[in-house]
C-alpha positions as CSV (number, residue, x, y, z in Angstrom):
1,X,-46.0,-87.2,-32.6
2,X,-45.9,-83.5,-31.2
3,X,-43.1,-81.2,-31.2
4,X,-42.5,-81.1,-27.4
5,X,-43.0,-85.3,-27.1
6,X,-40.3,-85.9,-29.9
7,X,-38.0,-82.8,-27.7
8,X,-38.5,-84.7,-24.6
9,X,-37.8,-88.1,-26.3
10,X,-34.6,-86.3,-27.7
11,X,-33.6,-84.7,-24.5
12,X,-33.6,-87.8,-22.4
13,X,-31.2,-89.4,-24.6
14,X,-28.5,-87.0,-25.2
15,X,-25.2,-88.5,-24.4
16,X,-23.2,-85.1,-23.8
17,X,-23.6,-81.2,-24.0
18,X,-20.9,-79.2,-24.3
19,X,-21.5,-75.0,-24.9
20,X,-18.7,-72.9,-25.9
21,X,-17.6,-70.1,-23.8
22,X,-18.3,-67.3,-26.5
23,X,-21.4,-69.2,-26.4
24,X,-21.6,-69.3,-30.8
25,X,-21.3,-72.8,-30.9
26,X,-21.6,-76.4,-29.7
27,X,-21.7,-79.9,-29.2
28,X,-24.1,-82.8,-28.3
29,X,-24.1,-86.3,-28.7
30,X,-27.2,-88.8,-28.6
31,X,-27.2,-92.5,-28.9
32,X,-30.9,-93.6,-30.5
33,X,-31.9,-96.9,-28.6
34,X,-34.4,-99.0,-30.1
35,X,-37.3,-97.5,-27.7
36,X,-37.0,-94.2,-29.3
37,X,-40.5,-93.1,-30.4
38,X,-39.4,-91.7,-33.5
39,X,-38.7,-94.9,-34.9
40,X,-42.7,-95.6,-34.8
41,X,-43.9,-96.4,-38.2
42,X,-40.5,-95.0,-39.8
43,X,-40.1,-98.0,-42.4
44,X,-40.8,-101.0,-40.3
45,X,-38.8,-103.4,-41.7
46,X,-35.7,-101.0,-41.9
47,X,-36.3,-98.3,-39.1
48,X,-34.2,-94.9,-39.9
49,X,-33.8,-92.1,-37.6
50,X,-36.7,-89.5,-39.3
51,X,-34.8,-86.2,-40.6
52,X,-36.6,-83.9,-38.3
53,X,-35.0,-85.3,-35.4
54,X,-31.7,-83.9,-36.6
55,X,-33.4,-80.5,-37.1
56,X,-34.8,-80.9,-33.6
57,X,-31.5,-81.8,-32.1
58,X,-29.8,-78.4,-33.9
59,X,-32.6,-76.2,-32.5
60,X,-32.8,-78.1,-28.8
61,X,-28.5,-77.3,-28.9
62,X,-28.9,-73.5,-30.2
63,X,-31.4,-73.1,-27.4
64,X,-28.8,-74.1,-24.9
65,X,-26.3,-71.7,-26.3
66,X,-28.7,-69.0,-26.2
67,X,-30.5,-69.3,-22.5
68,X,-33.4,-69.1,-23.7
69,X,-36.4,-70.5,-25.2
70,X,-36.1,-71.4,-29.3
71,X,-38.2,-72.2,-32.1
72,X,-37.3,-72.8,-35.6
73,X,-37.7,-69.6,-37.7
74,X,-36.4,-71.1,-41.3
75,X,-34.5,-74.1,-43.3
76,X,-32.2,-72.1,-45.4
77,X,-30.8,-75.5,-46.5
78,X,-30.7,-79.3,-45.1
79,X,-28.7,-82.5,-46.7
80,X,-29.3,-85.8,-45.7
81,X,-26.7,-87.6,-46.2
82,X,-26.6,-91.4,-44.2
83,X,-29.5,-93.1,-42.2
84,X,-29.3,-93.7,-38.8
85,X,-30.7,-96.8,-37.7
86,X,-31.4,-98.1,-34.2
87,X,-28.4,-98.7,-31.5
88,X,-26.6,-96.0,-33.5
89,X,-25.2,-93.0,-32.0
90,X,-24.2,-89.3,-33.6
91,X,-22.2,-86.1,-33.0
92,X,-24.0,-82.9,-33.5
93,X,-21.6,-79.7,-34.0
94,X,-23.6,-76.3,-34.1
95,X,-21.6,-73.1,-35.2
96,X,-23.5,-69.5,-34.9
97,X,-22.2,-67.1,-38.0
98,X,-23.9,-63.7,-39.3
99,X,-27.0,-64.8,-37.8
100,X,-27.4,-68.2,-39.1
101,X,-26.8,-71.4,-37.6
102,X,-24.7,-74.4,-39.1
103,X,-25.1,-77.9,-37.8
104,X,-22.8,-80.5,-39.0
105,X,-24.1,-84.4,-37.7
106,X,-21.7,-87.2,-37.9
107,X,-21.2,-90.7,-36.9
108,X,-18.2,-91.6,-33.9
109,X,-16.3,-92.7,-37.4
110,X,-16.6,-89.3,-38.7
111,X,-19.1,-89.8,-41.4
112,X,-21.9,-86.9,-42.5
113,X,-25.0,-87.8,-41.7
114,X,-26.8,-84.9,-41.9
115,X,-25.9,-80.7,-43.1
116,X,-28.2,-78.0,-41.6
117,X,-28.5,-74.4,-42.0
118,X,-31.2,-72.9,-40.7
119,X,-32.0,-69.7,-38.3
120,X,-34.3,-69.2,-35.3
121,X,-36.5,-66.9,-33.4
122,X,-37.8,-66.4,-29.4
123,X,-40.3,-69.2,-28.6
């Protein structure tokens, strides 16, 4: 799957977007419906949301914050935490400090799914 097809797939199911003013941090939701591609071949009998769709989400949101085209630069650390499975939905909270990005992904309930901190560069 290429890196723009699994970004469009991502895009055209996010829920919500919401930018702070200061425009260092953010919001999205996404609810992952059983058609979503990135459940292809991701453990048949038990499909999981793949981790790099929660890196893909962080980087699609810290593009909106920043106007303008993004592309991951580095993983400075990632925790995965709970799978994701079909019909589920997730919260995605993206905070911009001393140059790094933090993304925090949780379920409705409030559970962790995923921790992220990573940084990015002009596409």
């Amino acid at each position: 799957m290429s890196n723009s097809f699994l970004r469009n797939a991502l895009r055209q199911r996010l829920r919500s977007v919401a930018i702070a003013d200061d425009r260092r941090s953010g919001s999205l939701s996404i609810t992952f419906d059983r058609a979503f591609p990135g459940f292809d071949g991701h453990f048949a009998e038990q499909s999981i949301v793949p981790g790099l769709c929660f890196i893909q989400l962080a980087v699609i949101l810290a593009e909106e914050i920043r106007g303008q085209p993004t592309r991951l630069a580095e993983i400075v650390r990632l925790k995965s935490l709970k799978p994701i499975q079909p019909e589920e939905s997730v919260n995605l909270a993206l905070t911009r400090r001393n140059g790094r990005w933090q993304a925090v992904t949780t379920t409705p309930a409030g559970e962790t799914v995923c921790q992220l901190l990573f940084t990015v560069k002009d596409a």
